[in-house]
KELOLO-601774 format. One record per residue (C-alpha): residue in three letters; residue number from 0; x, y, z. Coordinates in steps of 0.5 Angstrom, whole numbers, plus 500, padded with zeros to 3 digits. Layout:
<sites>
(site ALA, NUM, (X, Y, Z)) ...
</sites>
This chain:
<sites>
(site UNK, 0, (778, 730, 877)) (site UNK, 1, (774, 724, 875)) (site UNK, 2, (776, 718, 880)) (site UNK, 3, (778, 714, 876)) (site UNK, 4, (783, 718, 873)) (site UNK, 5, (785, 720, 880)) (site UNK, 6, (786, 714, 883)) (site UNK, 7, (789, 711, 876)) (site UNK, 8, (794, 717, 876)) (site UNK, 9, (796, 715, 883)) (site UNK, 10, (798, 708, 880)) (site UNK, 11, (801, 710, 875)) (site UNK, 12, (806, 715, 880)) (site UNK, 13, (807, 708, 884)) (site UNK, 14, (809, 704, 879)) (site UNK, 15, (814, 709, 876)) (site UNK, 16, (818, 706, 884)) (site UNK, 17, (819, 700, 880)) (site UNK, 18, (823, 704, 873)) (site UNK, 19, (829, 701, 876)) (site UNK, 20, (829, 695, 879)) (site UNK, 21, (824, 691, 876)) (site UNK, 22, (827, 689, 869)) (site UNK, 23, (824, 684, 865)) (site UNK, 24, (818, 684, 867)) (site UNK, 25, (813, 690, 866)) (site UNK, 26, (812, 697, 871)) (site UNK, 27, (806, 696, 874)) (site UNK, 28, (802, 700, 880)) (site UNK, 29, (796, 699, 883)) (site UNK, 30, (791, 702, 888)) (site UNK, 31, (784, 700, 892)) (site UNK, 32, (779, 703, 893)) (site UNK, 33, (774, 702, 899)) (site UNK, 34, (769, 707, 900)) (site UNK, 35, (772, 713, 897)) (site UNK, 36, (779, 711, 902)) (site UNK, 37, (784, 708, 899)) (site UNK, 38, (785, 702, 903)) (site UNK, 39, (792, 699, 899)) (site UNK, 40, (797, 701, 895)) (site UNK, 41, (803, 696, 891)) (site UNK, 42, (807, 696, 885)) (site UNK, 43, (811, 692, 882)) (site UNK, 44, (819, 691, 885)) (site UNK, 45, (822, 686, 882)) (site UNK, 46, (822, 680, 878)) (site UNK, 47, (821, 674, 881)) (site UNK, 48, (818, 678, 888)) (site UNK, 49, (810, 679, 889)) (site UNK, 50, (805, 684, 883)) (site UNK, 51, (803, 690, 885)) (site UNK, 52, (796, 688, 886)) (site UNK, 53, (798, 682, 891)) (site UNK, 54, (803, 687, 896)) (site UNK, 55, (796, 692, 896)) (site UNK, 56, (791, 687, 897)) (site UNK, 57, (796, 685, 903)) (site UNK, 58, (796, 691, 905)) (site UNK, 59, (788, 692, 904)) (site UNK, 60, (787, 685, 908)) (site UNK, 61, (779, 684, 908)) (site UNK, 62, (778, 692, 906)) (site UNK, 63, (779, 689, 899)) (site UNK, 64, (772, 687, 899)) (site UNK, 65, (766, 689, 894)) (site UNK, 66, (773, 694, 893)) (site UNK, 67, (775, 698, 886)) (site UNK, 68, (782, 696, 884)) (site UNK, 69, (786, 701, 879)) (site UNK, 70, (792, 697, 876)) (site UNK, 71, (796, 700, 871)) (site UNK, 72, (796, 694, 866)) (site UNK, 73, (792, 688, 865)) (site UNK, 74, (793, 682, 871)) (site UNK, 75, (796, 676, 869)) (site UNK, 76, (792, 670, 869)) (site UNK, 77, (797, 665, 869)) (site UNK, 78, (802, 661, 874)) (site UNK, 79, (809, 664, 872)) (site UNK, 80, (814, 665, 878)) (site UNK, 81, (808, 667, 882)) (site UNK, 82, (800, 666, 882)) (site UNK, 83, (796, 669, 878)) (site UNK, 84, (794, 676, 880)) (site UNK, 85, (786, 675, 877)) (site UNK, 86, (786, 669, 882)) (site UNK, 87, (788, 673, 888)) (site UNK, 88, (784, 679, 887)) (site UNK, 89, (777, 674, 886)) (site UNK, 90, (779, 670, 892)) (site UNK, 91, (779, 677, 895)) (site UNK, 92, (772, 680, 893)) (site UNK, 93, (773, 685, 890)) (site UNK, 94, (768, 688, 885)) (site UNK, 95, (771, 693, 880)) (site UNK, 96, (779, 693, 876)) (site UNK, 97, (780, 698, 873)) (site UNK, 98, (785, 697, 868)) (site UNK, 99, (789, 703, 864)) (site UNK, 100, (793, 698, 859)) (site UNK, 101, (792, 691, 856)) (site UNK, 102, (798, 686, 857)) (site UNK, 103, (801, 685, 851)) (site UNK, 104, (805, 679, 853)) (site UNK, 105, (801, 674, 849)) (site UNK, 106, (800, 670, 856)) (site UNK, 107, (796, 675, 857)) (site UNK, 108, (793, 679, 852)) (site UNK, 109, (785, 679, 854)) (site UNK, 110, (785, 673, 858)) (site UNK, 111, (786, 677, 865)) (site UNK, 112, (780, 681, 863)) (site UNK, 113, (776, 675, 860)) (site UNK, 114, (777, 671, 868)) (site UNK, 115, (776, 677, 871)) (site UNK, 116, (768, 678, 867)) (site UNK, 117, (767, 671, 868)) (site UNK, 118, (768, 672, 876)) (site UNK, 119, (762, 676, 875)) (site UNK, 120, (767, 682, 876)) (site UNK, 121, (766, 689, 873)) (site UNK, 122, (772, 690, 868)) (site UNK, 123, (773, 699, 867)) (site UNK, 124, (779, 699, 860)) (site UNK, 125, (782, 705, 858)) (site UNK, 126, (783, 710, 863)) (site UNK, 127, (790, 714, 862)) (site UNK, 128, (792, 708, 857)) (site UNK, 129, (798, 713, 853)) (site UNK, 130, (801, 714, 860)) (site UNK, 131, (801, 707, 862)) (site UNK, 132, (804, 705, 856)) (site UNK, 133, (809, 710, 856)) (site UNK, 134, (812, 707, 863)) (site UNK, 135, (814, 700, 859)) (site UNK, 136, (816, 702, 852)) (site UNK, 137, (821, 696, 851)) (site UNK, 138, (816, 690, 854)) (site UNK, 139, (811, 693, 850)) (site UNK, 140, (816, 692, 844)) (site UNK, 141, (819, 686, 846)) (site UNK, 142, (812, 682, 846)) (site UNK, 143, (809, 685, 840)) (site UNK, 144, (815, 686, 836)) (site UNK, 145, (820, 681, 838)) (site UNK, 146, (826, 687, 839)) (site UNK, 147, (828, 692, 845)) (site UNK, 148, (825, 699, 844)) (site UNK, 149, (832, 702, 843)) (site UNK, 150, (834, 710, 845)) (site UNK, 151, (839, 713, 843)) (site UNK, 152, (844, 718, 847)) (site UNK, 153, (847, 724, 845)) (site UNK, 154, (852, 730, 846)) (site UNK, 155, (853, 735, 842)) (site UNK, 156, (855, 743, 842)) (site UNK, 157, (851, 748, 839)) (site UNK, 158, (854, 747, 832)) (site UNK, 159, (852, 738, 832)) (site UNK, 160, (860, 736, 834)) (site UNK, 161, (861, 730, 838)) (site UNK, 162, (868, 730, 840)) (site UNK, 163, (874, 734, 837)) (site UNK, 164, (877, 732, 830)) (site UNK, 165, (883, 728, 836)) (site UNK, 166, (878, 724, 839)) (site UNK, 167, (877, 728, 845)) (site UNK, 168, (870, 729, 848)) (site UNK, 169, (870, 729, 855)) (site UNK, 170, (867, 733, 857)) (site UNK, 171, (862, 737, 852)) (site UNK, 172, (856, 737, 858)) (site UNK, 173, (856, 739, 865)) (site UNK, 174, (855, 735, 871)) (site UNK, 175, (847, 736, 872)) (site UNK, 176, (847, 733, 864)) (site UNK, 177, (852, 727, 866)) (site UNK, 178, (848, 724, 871)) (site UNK, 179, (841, 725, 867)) (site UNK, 180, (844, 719, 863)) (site UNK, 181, (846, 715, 869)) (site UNK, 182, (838, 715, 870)) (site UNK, 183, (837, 713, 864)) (site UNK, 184, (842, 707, 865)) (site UNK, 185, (839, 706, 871)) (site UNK, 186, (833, 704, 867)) (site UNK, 187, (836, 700, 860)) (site UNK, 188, (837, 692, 861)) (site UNK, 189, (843, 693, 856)) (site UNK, 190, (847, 700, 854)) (site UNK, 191, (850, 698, 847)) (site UNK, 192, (857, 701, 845)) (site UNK, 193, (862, 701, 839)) (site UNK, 194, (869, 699, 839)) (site UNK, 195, (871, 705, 835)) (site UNK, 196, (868, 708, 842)) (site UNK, 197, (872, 703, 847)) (site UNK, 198, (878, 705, 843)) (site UNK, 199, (878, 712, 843)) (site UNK, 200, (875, 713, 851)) (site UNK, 201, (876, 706, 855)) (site UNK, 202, (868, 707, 858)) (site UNK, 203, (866, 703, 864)) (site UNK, 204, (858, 703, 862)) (site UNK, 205, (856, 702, 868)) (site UNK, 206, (851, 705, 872)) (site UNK, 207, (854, 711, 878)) (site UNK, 208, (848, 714, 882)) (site UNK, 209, (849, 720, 886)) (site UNK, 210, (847, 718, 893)) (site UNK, 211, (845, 711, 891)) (site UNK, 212, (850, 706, 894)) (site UNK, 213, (845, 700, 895)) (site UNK, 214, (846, 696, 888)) (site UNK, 215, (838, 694, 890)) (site UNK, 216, (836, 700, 888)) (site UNK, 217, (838, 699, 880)) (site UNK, 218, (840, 693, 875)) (site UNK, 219, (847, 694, 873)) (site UNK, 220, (845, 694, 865)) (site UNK, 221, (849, 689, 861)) (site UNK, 222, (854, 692, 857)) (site UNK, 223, (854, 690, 849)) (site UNK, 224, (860, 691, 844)) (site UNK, 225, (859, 692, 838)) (site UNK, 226, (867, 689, 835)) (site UNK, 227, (867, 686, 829)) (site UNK, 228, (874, 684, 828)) (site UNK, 229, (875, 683, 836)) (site UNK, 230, (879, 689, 837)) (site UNK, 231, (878, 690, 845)) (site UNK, 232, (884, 690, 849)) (site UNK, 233, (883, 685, 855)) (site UNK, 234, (885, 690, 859)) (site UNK, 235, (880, 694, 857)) (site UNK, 236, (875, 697, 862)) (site UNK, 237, (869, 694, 860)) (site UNK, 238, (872, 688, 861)) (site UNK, 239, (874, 690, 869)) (site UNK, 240, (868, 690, 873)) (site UNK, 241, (865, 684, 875)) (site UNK, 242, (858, 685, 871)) (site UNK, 243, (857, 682, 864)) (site UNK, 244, (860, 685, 859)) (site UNK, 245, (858, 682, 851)) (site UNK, 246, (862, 684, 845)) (site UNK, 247, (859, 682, 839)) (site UNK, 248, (864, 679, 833)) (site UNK, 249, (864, 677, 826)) (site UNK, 250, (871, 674, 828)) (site UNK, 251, (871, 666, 831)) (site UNK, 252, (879, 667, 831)) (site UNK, 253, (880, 662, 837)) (site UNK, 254, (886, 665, 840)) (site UNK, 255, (883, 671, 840)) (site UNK, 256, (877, 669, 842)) (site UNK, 257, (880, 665, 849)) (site UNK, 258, (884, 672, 850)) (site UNK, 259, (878, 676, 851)) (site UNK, 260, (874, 670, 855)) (site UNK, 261, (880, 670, 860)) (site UNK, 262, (878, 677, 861)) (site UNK, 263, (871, 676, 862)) (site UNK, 264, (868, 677, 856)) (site UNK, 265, (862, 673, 853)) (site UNK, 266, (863, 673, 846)) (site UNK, 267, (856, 673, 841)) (site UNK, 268, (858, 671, 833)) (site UNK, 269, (853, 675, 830)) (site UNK, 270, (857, 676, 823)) (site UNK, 271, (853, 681, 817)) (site UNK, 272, (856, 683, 811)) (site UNK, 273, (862, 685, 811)) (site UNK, 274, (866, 684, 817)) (site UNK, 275, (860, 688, 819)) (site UNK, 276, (855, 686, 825)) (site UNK, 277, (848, 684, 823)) (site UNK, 278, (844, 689, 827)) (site UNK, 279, (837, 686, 827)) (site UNK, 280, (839, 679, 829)) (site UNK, 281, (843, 683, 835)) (site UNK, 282, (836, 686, 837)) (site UNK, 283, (833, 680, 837)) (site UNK, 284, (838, 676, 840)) (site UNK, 285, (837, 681, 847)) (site UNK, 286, (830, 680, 846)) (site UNK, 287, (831, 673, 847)) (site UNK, 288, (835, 675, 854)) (site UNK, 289, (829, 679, 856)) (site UNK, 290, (832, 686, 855)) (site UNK, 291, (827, 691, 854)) (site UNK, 292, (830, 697, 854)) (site UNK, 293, (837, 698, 851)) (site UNK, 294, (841, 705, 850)) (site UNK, 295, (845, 707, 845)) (site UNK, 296, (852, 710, 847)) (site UNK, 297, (856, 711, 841)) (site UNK, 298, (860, 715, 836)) (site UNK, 299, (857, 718, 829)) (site UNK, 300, (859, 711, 826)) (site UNK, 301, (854, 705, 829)) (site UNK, 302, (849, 711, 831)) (site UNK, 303, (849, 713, 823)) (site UNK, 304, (847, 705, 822)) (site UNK, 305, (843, 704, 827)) (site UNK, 306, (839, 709, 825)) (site UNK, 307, (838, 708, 817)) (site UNK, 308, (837, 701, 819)) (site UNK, 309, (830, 703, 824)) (site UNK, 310, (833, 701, 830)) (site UNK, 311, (833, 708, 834)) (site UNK, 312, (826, 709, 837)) (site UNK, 313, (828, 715, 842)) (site UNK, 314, (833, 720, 841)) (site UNK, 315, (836, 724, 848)) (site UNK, 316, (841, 729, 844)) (site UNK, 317, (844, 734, 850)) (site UNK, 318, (846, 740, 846)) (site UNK, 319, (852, 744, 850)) (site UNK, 320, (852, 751, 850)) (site UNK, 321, (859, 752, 846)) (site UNK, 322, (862, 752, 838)) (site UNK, 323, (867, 746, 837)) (site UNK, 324, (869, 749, 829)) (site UNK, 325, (868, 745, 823)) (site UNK, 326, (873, 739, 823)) (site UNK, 327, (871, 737, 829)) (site UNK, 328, (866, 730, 829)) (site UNK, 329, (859, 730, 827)) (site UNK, 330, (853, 726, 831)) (site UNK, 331, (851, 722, 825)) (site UNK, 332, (855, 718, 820)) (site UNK, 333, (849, 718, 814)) (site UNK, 334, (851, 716, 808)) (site UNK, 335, (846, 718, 801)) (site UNK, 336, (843, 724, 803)) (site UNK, 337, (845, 729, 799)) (site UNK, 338, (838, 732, 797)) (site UNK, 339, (833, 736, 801)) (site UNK, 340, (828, 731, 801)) (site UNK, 341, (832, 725, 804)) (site UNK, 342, (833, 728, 810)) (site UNK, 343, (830, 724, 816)) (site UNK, 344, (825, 728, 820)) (site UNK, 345, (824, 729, 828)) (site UNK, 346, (819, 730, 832)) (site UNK, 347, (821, 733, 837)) (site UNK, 348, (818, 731, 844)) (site UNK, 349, (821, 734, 850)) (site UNK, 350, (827, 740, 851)) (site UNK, 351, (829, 742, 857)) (site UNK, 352, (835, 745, 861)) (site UNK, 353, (840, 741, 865)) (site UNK, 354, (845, 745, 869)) (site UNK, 355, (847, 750, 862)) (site UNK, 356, (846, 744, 858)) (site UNK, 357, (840, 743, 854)) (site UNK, 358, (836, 735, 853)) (site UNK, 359, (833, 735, 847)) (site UNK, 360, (828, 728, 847)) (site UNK, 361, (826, 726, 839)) (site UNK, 362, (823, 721, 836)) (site UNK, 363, (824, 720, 828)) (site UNK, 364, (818, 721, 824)) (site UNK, 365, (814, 716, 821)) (site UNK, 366, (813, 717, 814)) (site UNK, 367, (806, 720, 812)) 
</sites>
């Protein structure tokens, strides 16, 4: 194997430490070598707390000199919360930084690899790139499009039902299926939702780790409700744990308003066309508050809309082995298909097993 992508390869397994824990800022890793050792290891642990290529070239010391540095994504090269990593790592001497993406963040973008050069040092682009990238598809999303990259999670049976013509739902996936999406909790800044699903589960949407007590170890996601009309019971569970809960209206009734506040509600007024909630501006304002990634859990109606509005990047569909009959509810809500050739296409990415349920993981497919 080339050193490069060992070494990068290996960056890329420390910054994954951070997938959790370092929500807004990207997740990054980063490994020195000298003389074919590797002399320092780091990555990014929380926002606010030292880049990874500051915790290696701690843990380097003077071993950093004439080194290779393998970083995940480009160094920064402004003062933010902390100094500028370009600065750092040619105060240390090294000699190479090998970089597998460049920053998005306009800030960034090409000027930490510009300081680098004009210090003299040499520069290495594009080792491992796709998988550096795919560690931080909501940064990246957010610096070049201004919205959260948005996964959408599902379950299902065999026939495509989500819960029973009643209501009922609980639970159509096992245990191993239902902690997987704690995971993915785990690694969102905001789990969206809808009122219909309020109303009919009474969700607490937090995140519950098995064997994980200490709160360090993950960010609770903020948890957003789309109710148009403010229908949301202040005794609502949402509302009852000590996280923030934001529920998104297009009704300013006063009364109403100050019941929910009282509960501990932060209400956003995001009115779109009938009643309705205007999703894209709702995506931009999460932008706003640095959320990167968001998961979607909700019934077929807001699922439906958000997907034939665009807004659904990734779809992580768990498909249960059992037939719940034809008047039990469907995935999607999608209004004006009614030929073979309006259907939306799926790439499917990865199938495997959980427990004796199945995790589809899908994307929709981009028009040729």
């Amino acid at each position: 194997m080339n050193n490069d992508i060992k070494y990068m390869a290996q960056a890329l397994k420390l910054a994954e430490q951070g997938l959790t824990t370092c929500h807004p800022n990207p997740r990054v890793g980063c490994v020195i070598v000298s003389e074919g050792e590797v002399v320092g290891e780091g990555w990014h642990e929380k926002a606010g707390g030292p880049h990874a290529e500051i915790v290696a070239l701690k843990q380097a010391k003077k071993k950093a000199a004439n080194s290779t540095v393998y970083v995940t994504l480009e160094p920064c090269c402004f003062k933010g919360k902390t100094g500028p990593c370009t600065q750092a790592l040619i105060k240390a001497g090294v000699s190479k930084v090998v970089i597998a993406a460049i920053d998005p963040n306009p800030k960034v973008s090409g000027k930490g690899v510009e300081a680098l050069k004009a210090a003299g040092l040499e520069v290495v682009q594009g080792v491992l790139t796709a998988d550096a990238e795919a560690l931080n598809p909501g940064f990246n999303l957010r610096m070049k499009e201004g919205r959260p990259f948005i996964r959408a999670k599902l379950a299902m049976s065999l026939d495509g039902r989500t819960a029973m013509a009643s209501g009922e739902s609980k639970w159509i996936t096992g245990e191993s299926a239902r902690a997987d999406v704690h995971r993915f909790r785990a690694r969102s800044g905001a789990i969206i939702s809808g009122i219909g699903t309020v109303l009919a589960d009474d969700p607490s949407l937090t995140v519950r780790l098995e064997g994980v007590s200490d709160q360090k170890n993950f960010n609770q996601p903020l948890r957003v409700i789309l109710d148009p009309r403010l229908s949301t019971p202040p005794f609502a569970k949402v509302l009852s744990k000590s996280d923030k809960a934001l529920l998104v209206t297009a009704n300013q009734d006063p009364d109403i308003v100050a019941d929910l506040s009282d509960a501990g509600a932060e209400i956003l007024y995001q009115p779109g066309q009938q009643d309705s909630i205007d999703l894209p501006a709702l995506m931009t304002y999460l932008a706003e508050l640095e959320i990167n990634e968001v998961l979607l859990e909700t019934g077929a109606t807001l699922s439906g809309a958000m997907l034939q509005a665009g807004l659904i990047d990734e779809l992580i569909i768990y498909m249960a082995p059992h037939l719940m009959g034809n008047n039990a509810r469907g995935l999607f809500n999608l209004p004006g298909i009614d030929a073979m050739d309006d259907r939306i296409k799926l790439d499917i990415k990865d199938i495997r097993a959980f427990g004796d349920d199945w995790r589809i993981t899908a994307t929709v497919r981009i028009a040729d």
